[in-house]
C-alpha positions in Angstrom: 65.1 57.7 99.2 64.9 59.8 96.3 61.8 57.9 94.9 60.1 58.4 98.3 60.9 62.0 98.5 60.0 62.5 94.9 56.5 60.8 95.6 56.0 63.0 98.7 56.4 65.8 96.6 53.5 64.9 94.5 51.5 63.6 96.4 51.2 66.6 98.6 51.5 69.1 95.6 54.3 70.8 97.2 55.1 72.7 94.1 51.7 74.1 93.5 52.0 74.8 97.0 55.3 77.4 96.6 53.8 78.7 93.2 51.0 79.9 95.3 52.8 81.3 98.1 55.3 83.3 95.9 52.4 84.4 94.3 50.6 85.3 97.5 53.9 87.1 99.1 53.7 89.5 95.2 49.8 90.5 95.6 50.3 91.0 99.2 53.3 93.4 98.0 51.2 95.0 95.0 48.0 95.3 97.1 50.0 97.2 100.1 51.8 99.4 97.8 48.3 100.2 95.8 46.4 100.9 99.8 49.3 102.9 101.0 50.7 105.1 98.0 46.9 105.6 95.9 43.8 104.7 97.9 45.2 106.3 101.6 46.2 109.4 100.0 42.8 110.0 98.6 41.0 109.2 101.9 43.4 111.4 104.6 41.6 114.3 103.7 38.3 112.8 104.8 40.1 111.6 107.6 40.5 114.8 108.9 45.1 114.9 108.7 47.2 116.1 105.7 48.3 112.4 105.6 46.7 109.6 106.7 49.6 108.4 108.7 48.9 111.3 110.8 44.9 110.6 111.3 44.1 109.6 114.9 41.3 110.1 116.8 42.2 111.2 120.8 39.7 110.1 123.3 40.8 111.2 126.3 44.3 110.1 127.0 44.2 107.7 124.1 45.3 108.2 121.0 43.7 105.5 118.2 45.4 105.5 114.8 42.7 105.4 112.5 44.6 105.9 109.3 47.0 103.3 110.0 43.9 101.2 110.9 41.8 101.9 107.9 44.9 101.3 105.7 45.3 97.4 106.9 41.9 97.3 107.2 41.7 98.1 103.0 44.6 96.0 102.5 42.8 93.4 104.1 39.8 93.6 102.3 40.9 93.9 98.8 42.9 90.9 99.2 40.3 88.8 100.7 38.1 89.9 97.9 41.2 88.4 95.5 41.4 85.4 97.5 37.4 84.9 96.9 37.0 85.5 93.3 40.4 82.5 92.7 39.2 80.3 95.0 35.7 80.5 93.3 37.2 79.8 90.1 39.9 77.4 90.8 37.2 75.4 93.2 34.6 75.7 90.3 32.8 72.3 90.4 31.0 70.6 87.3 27.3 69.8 88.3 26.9 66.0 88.5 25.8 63.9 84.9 22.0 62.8 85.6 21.7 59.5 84.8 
């Protein structure tokens, strides 16, 4: 049984799989903190609040939270862009030997 579960765990990279999850769950951490306490505090003012937890837009009897919005919306963003530029790299392939 051991041998079995030992070969699953290779076979399905399992290891390389936690590595990059942990390290997902960290940028997702560093990239939040960076959107909510540098980049969002720049931006309220053009938002039109003091703080850009407190920018929403009222339309009528609605009340849209923009800043929040724009906050997951950068979060988002930068951490597809980080996604892009490893995946690019790590799924770099070598162009074919012509023969």
């Amino acid at each position: 049984m051991f041998k079995e579960f030992a070969k699953f765990l290779k076979e399905f990279n399992v290891v390389s799989l936690a590595v990059g999850f942990v390290m997902g769950t960290a940028s997702t951490a560093l990239v939040g903190s960076m959107v909510k306490d540098i980049l969002m505090p720049v931006a309220a003012p053009f938002m039109g609040a003091e703080s850009w937890r407190e920018a929403v837009w009222n339309i009528g009897p609605v009340h849209i939270a923009i800043g929040s919005f724009t906050a997951e919306l950068f979060n988002f963003l930068i951490l597809a862009l980080i996604i892009f530029i490893i995946a690019k790299k790590l799924l770099k392939t070598e162009a074919p030997a012509k023969k």
